[in-house]
N, CA, C, O and CB atoms as a CASP TS submission, in Angstrom:
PFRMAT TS
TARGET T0000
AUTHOR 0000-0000-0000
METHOD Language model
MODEL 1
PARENT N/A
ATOM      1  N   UNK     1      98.507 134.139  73.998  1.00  0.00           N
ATOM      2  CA  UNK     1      99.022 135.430  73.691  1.00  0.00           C
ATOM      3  C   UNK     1      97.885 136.404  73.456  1.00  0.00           C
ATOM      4  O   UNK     1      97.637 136.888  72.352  1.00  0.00           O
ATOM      5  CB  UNK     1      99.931 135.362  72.494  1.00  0.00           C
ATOM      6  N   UNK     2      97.274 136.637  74.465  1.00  0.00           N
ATOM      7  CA  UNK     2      96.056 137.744  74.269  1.00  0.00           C
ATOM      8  C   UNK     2      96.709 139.416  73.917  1.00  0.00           C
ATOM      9  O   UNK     2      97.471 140.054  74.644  1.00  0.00           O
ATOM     10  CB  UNK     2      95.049 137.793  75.956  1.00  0.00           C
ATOM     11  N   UNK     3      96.266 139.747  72.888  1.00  0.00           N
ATOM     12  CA  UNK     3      96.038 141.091  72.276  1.00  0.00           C
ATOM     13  C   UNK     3      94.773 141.767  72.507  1.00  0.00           C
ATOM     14  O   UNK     3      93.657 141.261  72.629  1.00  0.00           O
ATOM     15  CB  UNK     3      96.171 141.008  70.903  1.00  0.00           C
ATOM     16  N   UNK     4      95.235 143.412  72.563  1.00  0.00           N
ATOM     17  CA  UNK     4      94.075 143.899  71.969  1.00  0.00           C
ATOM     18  C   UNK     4      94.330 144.825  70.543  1.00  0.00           C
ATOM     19  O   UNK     4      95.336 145.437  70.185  1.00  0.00           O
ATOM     20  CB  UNK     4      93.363 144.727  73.100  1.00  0.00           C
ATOM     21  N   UNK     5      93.400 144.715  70.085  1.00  0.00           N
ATOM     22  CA  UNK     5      93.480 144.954  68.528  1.00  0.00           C
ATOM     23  C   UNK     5      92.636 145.949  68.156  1.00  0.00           C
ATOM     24  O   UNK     5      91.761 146.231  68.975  1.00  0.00           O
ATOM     25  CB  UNK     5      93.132 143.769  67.680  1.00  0.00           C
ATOM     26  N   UNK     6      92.674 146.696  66.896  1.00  0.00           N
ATOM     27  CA  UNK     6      91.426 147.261  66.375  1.00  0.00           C
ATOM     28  C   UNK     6      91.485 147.062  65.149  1.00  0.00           C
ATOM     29  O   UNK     6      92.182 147.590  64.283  1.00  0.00           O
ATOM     30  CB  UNK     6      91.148 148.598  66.617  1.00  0.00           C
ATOM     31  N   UNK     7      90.356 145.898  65.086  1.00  0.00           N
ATOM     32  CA  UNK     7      90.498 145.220  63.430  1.00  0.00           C
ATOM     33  C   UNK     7      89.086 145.714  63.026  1.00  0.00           C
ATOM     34  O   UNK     7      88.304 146.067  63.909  1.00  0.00           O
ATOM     35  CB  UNK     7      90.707 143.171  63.224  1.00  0.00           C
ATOM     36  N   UNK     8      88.696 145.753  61.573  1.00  0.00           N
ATOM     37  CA  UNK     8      87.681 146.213  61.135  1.00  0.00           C
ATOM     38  C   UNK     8      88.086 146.445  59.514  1.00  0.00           C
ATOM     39  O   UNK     8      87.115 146.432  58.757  1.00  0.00           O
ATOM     40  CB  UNK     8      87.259 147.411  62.008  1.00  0.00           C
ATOM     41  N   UNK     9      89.356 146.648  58.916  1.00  0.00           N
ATOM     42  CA  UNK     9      89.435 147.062  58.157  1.00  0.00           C
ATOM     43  C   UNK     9      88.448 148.546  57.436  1.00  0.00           C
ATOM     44  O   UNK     9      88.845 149.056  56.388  1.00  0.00           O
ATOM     45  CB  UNK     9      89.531 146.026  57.809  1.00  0.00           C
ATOM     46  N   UNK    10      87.325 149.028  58.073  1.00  0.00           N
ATOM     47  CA  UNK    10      86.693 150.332  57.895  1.00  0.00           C
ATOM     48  C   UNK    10      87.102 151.249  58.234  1.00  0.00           C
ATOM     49  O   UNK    10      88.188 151.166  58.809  1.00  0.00           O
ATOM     50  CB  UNK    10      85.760 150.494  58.260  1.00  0.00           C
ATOM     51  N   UNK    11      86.435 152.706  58.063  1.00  0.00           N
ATOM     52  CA  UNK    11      86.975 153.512  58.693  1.00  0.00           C
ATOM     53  C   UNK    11      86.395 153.744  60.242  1.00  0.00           C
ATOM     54  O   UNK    11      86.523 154.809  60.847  1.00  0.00           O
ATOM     55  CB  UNK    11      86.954 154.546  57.866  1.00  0.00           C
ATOM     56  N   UNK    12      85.734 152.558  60.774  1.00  0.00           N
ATOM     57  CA  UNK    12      85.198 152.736  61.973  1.00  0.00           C
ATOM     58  C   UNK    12      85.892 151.381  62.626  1.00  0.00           C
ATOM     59  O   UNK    12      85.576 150.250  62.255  1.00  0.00           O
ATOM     60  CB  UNK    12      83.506 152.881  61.950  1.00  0.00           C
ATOM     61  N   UNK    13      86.684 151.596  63.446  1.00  0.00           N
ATOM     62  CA  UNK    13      87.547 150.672  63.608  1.00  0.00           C
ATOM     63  C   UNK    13      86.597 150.041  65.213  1.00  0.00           C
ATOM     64  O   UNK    13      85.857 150.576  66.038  1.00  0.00           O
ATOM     65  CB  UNK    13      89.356 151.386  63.661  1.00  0.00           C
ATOM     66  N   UNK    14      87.236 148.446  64.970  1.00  0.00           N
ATOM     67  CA  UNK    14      86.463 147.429  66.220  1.00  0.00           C
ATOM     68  C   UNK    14      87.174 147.035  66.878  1.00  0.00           C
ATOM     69  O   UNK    14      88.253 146.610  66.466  1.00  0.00           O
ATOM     70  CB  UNK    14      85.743 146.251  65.976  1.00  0.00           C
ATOM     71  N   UNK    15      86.849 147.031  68.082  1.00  0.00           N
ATOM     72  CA  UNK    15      87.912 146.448  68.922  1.00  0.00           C
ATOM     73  C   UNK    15      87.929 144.749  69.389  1.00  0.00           C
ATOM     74  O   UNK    15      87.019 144.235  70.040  1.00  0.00           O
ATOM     75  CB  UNK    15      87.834 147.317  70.194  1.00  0.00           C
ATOM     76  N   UNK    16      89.539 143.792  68.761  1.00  0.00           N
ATOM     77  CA  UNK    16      88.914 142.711  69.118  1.00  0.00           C
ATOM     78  C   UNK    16      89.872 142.312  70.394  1.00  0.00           C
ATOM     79  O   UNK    16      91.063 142.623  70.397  1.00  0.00           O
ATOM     80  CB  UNK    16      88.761 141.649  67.883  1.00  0.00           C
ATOM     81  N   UNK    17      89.629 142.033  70.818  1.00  0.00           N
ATOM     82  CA  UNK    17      90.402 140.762  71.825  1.00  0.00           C
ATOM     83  C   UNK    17      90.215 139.776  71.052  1.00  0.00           C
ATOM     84  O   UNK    17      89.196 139.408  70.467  1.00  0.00           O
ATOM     85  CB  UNK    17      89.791 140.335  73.398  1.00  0.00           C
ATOM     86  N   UNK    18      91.705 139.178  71.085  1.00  0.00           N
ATOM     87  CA  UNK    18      92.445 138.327  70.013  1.00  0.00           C
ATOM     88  C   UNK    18      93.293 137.173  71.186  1.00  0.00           C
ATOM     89  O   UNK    18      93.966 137.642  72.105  1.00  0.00           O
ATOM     90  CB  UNK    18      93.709 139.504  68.847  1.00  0.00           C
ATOM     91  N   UNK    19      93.210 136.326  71.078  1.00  0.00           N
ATOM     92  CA  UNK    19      94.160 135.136  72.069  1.00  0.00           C
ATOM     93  C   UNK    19      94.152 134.111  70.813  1.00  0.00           C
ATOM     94  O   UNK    19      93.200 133.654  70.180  1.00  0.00           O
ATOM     95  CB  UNK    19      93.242 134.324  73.884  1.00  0.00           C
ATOM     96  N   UNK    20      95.466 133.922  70.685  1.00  0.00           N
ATOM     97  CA  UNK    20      95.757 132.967  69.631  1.00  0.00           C
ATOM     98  C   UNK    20      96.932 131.718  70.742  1.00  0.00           C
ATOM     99  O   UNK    20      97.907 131.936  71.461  1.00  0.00           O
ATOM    100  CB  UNK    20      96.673 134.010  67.991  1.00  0.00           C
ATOM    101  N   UNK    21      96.474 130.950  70.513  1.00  0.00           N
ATOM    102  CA  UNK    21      97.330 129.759  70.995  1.00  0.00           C
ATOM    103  C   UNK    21      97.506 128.337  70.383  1.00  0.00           C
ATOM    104  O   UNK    21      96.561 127.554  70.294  1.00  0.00           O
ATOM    105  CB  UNK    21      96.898 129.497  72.186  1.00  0.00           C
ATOM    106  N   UNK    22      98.797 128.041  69.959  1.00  0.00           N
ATOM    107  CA  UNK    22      99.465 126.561  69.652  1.00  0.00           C
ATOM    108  C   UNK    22      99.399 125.560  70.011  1.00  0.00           C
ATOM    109  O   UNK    22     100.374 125.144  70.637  1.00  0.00           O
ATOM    110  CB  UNK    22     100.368 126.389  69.730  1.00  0.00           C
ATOM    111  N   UNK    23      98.461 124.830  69.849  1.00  0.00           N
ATOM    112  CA  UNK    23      98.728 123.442  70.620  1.00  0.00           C
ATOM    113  C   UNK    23      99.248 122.486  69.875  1.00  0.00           C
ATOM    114  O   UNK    23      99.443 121.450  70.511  1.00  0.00           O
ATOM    115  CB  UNK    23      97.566 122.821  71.191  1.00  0.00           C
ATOM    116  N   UNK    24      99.665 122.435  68.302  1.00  0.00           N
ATOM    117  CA  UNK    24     100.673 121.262  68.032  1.00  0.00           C
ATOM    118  C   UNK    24     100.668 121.454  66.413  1.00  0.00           C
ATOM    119  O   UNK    24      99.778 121.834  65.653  1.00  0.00           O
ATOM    120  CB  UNK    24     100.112 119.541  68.644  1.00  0.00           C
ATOM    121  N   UNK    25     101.629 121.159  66.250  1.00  0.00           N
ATOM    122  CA  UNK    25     101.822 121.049  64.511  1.00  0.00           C
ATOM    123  C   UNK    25     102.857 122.158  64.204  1.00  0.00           C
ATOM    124  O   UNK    25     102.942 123.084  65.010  1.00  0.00           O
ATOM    125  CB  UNK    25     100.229 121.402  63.499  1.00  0.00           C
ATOM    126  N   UNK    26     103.859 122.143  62.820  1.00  0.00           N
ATOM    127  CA  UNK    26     105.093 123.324  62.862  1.00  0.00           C
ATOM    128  C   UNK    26     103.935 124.471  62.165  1.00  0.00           C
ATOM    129  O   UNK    26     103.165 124.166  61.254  1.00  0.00           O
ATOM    130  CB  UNK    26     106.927 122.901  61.642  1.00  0.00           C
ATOM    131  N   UNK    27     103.991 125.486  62.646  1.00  0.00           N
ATOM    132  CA  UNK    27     103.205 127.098  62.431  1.00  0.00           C
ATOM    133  C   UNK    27     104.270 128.244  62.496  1.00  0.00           C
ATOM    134  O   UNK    27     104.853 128.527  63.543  1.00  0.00           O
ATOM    135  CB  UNK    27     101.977 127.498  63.797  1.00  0.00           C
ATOM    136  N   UNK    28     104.447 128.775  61.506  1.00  0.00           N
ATOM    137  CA  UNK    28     105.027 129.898  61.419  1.00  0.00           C
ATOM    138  C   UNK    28     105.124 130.761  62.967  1.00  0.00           C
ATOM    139  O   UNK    28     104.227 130.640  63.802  1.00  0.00           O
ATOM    140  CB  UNK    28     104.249 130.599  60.305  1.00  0.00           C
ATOM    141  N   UNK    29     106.067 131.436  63.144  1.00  0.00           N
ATOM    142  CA  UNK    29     106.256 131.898  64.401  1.00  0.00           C
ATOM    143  C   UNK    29     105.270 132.820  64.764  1.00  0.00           C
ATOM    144  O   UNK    29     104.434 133.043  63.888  1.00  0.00           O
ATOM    145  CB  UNK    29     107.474 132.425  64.553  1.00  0.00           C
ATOM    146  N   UNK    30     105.098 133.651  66.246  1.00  0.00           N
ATOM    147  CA  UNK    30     103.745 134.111  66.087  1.00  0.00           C
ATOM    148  C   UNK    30     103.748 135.667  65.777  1.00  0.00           C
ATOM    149  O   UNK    30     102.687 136.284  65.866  1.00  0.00           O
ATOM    150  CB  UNK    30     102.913 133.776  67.392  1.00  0.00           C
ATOM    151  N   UNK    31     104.489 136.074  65.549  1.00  0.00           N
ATOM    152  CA  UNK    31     103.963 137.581  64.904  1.00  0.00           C
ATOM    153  C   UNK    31     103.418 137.027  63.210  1.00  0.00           C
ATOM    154  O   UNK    31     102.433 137.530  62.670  1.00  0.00           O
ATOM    155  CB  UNK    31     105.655 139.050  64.806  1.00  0.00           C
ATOM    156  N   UNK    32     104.141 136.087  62.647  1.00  0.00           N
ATOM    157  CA  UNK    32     103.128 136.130  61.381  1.00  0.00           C
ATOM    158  C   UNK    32     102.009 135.586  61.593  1.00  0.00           C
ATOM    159  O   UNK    32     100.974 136.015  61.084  1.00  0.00           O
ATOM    160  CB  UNK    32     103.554 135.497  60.199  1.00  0.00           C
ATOM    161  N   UNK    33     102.077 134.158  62.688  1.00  0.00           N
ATOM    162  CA  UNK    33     100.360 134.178  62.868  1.00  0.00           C
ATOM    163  C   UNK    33      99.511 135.207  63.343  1.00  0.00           C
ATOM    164  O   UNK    33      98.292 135.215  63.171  1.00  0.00           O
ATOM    165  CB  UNK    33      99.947 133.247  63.733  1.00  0.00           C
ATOM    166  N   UNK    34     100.009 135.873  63.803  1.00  0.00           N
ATOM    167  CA  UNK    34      99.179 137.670  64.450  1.00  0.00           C
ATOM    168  C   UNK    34      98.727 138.184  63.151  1.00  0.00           C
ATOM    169  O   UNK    34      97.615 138.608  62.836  1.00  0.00           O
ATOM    170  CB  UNK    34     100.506 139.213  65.295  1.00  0.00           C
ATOM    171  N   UNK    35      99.926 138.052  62.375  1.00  0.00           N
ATOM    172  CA  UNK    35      99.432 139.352  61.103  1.00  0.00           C
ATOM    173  C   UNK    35      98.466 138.447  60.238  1.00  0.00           C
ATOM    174  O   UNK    35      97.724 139.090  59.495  1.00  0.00           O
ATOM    175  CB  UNK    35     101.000 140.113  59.857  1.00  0.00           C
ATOM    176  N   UNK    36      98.343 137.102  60.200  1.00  0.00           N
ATOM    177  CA  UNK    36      97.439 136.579  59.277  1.00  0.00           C
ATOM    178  C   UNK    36      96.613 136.440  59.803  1.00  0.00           C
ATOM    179  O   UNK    36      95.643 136.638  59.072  1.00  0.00           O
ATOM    180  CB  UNK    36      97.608 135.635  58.648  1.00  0.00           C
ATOM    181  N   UNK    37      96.119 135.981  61.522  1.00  0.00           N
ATOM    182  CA  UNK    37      94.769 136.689  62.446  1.00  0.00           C
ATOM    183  C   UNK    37      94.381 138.447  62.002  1.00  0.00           C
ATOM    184  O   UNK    37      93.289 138.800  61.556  1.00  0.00           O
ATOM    185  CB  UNK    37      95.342 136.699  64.434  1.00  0.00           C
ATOM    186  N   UNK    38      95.061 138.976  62.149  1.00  0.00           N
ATOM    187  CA  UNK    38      94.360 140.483  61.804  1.00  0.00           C
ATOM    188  C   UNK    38      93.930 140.653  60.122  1.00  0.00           C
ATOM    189  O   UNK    38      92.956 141.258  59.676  1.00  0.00           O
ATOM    190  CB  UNK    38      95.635 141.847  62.210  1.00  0.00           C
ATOM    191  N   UNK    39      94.629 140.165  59.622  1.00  0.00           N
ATOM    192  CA  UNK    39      93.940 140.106  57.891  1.00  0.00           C
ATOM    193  C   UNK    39      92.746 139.414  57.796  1.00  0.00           C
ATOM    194  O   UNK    39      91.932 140.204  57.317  1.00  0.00           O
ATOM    195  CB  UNK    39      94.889 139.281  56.721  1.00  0.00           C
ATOM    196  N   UNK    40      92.166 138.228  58.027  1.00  0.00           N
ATOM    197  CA  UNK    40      91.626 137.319  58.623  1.00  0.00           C
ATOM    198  C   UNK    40      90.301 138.371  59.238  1.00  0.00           C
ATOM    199  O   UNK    40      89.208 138.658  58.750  1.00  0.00           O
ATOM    200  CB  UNK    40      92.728 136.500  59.661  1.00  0.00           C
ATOM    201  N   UNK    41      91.012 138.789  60.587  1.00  0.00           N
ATOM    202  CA  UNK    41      89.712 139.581  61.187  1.00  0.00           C
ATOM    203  C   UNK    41      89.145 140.989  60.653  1.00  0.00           C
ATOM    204  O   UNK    41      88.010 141.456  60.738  1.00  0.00           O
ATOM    205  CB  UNK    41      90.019 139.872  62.622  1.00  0.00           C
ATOM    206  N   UNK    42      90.020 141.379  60.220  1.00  0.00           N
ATOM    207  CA  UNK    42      89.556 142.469  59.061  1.00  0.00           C
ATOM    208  C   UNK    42      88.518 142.516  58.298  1.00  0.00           C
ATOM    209  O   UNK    42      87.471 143.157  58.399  1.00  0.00           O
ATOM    210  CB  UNK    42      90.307 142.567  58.168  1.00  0.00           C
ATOM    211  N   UNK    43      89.047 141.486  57.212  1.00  0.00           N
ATOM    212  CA  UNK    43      88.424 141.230  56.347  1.00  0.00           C
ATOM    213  C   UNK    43      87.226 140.366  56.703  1.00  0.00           C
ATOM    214  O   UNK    43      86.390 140.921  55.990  1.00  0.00           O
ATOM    215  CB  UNK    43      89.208 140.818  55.528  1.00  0.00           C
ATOM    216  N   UNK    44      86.547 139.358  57.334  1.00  0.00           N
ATOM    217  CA  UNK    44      85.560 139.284  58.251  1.00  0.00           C
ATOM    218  C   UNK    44      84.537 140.621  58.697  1.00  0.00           C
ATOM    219  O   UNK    44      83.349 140.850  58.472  1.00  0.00           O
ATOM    220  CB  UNK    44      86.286 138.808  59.343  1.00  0.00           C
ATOM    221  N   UNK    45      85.337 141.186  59.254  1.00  0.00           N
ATOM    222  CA  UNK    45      84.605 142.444  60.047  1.00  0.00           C
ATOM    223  C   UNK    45      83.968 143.319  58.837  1.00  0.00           C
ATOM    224  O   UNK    45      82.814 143.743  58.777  1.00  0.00           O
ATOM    225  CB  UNK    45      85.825 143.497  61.059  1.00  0.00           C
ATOM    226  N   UNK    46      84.967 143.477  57.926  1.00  0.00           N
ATOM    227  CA  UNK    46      84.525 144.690  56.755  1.00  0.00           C
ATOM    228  C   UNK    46      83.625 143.567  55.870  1.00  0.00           C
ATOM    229  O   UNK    46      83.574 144.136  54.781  1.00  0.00           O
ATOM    230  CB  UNK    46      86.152 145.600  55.642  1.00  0.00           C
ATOM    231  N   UNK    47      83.044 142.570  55.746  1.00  0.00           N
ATOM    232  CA  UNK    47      81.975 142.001  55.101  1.00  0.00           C
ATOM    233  C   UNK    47      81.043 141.620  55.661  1.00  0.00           C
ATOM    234  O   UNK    47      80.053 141.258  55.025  1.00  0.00           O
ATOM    235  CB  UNK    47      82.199 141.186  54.503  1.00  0.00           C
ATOM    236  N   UNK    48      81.090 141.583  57.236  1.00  0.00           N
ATOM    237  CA  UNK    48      79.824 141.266  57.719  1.00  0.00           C
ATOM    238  C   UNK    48      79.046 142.729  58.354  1.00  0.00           C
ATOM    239  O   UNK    48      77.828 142.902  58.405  1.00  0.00           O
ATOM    240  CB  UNK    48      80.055 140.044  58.874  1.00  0.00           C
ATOM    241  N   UNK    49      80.116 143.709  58.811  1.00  0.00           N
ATOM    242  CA  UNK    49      79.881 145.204  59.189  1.00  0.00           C
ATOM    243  C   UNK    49      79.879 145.453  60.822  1.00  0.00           C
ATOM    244  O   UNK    49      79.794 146.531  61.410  1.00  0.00           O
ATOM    245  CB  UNK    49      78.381 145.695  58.553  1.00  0.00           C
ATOM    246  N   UNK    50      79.980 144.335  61.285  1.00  0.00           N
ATOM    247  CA  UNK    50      80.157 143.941  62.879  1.00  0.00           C
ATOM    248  C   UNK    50      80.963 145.317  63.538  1.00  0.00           C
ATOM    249  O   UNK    50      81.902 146.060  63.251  1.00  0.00           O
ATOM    250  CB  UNK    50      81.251 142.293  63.103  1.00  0.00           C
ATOM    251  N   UNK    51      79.973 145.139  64.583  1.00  0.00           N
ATOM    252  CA  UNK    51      80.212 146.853  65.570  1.00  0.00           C
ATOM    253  C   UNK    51      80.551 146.521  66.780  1.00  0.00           C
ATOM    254  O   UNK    51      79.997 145.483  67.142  1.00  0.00           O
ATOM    255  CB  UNK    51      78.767 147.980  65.861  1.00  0.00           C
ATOM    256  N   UNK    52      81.134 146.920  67.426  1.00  0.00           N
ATOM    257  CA  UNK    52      81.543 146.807  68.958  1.00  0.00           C
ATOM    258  C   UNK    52      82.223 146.006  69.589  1.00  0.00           C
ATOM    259  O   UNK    52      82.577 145.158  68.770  1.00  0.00           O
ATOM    260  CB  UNK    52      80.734 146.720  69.632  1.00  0.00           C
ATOM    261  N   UNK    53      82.662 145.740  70.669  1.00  0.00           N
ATOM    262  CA  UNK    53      83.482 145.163  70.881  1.00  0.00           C
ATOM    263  C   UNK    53      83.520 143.649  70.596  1.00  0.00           C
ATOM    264  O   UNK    53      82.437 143.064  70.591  1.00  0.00           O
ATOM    265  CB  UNK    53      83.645 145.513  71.865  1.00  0.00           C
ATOM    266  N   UNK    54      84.549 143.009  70.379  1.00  0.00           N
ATOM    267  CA  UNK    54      84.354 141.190  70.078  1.00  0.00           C
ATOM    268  C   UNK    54      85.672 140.300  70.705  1.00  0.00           C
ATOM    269  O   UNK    54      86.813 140.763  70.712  1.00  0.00           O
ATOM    270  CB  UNK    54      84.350 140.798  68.070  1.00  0.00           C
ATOM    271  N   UNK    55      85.433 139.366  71.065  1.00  0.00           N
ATOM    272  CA  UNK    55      86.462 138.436  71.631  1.00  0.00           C
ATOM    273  C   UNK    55      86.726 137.710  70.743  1.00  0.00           C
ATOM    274  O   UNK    55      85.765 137.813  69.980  1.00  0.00           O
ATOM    275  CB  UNK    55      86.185 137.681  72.724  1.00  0.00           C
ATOM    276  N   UNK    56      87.678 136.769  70.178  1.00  0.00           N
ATOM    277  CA  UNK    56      87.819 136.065  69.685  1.00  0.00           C
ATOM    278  C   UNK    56      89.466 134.968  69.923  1.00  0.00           C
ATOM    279  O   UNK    56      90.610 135.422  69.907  1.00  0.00           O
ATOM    280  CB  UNK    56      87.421 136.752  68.691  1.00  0.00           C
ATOM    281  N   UNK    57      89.090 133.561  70.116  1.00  0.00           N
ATOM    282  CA  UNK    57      90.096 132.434  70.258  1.00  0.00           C
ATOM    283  C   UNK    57      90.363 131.988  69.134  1.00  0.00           C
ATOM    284  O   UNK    57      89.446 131.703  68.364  1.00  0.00           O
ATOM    285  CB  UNK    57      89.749 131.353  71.033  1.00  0.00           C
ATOM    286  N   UNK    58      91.393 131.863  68.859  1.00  0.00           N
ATOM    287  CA  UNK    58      92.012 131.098  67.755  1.00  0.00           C
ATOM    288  C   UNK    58      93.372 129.915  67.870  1.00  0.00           C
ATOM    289  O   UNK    58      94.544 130.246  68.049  1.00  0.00           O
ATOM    290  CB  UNK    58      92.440 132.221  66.886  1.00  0.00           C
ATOM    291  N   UNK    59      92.948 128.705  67.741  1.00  0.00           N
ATOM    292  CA  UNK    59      93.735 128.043  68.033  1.00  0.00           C
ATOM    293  C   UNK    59      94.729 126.804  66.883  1.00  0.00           C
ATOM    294  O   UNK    59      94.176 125.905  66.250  1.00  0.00           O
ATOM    295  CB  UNK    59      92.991 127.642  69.005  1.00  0.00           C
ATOM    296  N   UNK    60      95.547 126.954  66.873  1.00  0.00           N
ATOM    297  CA  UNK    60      96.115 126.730  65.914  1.00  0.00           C
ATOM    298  C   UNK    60      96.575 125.191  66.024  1.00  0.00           C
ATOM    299  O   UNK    60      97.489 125.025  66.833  1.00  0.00           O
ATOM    300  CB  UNK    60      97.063 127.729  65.760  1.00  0.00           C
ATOM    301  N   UNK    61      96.224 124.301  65.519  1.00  0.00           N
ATOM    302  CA  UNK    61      96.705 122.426  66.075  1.00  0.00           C
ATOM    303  C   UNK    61      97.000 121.789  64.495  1.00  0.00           C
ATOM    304  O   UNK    61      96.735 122.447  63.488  1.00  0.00           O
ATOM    305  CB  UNK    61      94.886 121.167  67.102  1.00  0.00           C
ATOM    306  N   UNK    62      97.441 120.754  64.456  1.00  0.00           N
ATOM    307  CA  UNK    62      97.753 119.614  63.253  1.00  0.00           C
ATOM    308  C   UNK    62      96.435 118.430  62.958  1.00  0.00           C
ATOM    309  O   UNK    62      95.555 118.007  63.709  1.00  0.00           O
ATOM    310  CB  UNK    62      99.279 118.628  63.820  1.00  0.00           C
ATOM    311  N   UNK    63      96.758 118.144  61.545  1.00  0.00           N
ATOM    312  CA  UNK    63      95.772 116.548  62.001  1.00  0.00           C
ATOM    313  C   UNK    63      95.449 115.990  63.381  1.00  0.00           C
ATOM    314  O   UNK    63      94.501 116.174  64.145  1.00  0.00           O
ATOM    315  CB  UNK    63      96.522 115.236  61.493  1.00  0.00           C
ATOM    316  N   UNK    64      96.510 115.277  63.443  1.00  0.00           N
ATOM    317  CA  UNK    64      96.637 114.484  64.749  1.00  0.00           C
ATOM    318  C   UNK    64      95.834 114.841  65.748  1.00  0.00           C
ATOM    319  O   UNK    64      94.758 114.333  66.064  1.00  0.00           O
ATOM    320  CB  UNK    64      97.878 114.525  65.295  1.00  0.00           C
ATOM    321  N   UNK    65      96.537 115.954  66.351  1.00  0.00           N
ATOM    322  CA  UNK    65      95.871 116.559  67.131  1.00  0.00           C
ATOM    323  C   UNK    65      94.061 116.649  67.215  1.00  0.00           C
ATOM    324  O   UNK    65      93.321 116.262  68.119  1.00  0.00           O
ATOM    325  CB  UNK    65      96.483 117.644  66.925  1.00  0.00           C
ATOM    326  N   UNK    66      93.806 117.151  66.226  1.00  0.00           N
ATOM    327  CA  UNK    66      92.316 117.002  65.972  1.00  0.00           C
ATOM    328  C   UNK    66      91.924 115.761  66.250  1.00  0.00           C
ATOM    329  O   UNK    66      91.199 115.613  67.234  1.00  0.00           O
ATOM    330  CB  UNK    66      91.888 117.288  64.633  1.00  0.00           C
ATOM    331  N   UNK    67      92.246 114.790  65.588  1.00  0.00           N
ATOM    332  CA  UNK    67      91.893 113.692  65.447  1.00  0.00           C
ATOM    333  C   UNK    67      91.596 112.886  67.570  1.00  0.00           C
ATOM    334  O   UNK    67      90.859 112.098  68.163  1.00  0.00           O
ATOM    335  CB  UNK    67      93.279 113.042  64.243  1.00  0.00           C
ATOM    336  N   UNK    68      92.540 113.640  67.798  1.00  0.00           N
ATOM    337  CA  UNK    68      92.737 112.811  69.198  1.00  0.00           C
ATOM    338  C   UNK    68      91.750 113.828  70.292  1.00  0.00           C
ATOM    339  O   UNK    68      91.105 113.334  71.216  1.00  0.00           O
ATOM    340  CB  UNK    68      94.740 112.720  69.762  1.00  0.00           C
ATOM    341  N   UNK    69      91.769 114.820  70.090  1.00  0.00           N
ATOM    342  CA  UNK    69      90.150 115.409  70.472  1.00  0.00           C
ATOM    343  C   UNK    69      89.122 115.053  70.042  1.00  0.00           C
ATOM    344  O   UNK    69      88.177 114.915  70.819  1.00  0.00           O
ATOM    345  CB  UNK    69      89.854 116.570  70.233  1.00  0.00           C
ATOM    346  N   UNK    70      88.967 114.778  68.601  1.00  0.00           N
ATOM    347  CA  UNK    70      87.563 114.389  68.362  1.00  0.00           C
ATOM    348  C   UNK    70      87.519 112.690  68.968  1.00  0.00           C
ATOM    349  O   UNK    70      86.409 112.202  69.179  1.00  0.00           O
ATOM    350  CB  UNK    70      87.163 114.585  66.519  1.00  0.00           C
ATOM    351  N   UNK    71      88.465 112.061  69.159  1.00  0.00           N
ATOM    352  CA  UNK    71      88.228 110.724  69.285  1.00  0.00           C
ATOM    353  C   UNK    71      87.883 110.881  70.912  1.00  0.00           C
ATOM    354  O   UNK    71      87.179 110.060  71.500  1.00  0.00           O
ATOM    355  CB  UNK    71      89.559 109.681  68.767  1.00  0.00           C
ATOM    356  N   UNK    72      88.572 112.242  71.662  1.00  0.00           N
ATOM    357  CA  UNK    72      88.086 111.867  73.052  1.00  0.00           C
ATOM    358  C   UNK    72      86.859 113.070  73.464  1.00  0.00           C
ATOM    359  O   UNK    72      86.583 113.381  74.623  1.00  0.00           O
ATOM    360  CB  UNK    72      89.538 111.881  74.227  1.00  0.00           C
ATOM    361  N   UNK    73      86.386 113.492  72.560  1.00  0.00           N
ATOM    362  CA  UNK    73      85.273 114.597  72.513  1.00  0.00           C
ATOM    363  C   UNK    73      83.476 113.995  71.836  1.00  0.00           C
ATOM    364  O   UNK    73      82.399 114.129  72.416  1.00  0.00           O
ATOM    365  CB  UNK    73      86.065 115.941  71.304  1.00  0.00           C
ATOM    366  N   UNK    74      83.651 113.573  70.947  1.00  0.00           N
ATOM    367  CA  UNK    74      82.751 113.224  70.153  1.00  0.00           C
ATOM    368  C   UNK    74      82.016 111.778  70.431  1.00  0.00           C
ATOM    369  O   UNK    74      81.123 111.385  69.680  1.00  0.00           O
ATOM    370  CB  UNK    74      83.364 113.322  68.944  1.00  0.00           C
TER
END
């Protein structure tokens, strides 16, 4: 679900490209995962002071899941 956004929480707002995607575990539906990605990137942005444009993936999985990537990753 790629967005574009202008997160920053400043008054100089950043533009992120945002792609958030599910790959397993129950997660709140995705406009609240959107709104807790943009709080999230906000607040990030307004403490580190980050300027210009930014991409960012966010992917949302369970234990398991992890577990069975790292067992076929690592």
């Amino acid at each position: 679900m790629p967005e574009d956004n202008t997160s920053g929480g400043g008054s100089l707002p950043v533009p992120v490209e945002i792609d958030i995607s599910i790959e397993a575990g129950d997660w709140p539906d995705e406009a609240s995962l959107t709104r807790l990605v943009d709080r999230a990137v906000d607040a990030a942005f307004a403490e580190t002071g980050v300027t210009g444009h930014s991409e960012l993936s966010i992917v949302f999985s369970d234990d398991a899941h992890i577990r069975t990537l790292n067992a076929d990753w690592r």
